[in-house]
C-alpha positions, -999 to +999 in steps of 0.1 A: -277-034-279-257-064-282-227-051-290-231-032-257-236-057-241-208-076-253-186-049-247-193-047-206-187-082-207-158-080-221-150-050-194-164-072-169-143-101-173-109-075-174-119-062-141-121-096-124-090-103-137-075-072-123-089-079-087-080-116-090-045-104-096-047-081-068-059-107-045-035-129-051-001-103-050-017-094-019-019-127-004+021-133-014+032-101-006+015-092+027+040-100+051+062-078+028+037-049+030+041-054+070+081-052+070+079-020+054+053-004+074+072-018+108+102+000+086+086+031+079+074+034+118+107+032+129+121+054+110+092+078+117+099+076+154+137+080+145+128+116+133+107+126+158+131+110+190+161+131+172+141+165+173+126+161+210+165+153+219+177+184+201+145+204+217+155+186+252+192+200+247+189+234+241+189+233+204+167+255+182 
């Protein structure tokens, strides 16, 4: 029983190390995260403007 319970300590402790770590990229790298989604909108919209203009045209 004890090792058992040693063991999800030990599992315990790796996994709030692993959210701590998330937490804090997170917190560095947000405004990052919110470049590349702006990014990725745009170019989204890119696509979709260049087909409704080659719809709009005549094209197939």
């Amino acid at each position: 029983m004890r090792a058992l319970a040693g063991t999800m300590r030990a599992e315990l402790i790796g996994l709030g190390g692993v959210v701590e770590r998330n937490i804090y990229l997170t917190r560095r790298y947000i405004w990052w995260d919110v470049a590349f989604m702006l990014w990725t909108i745009a170019n989204t919209l890119t696509i979709v403007f260049i087909a409704k203009g080659i719809e709009a045209t005549g094209g197939q």
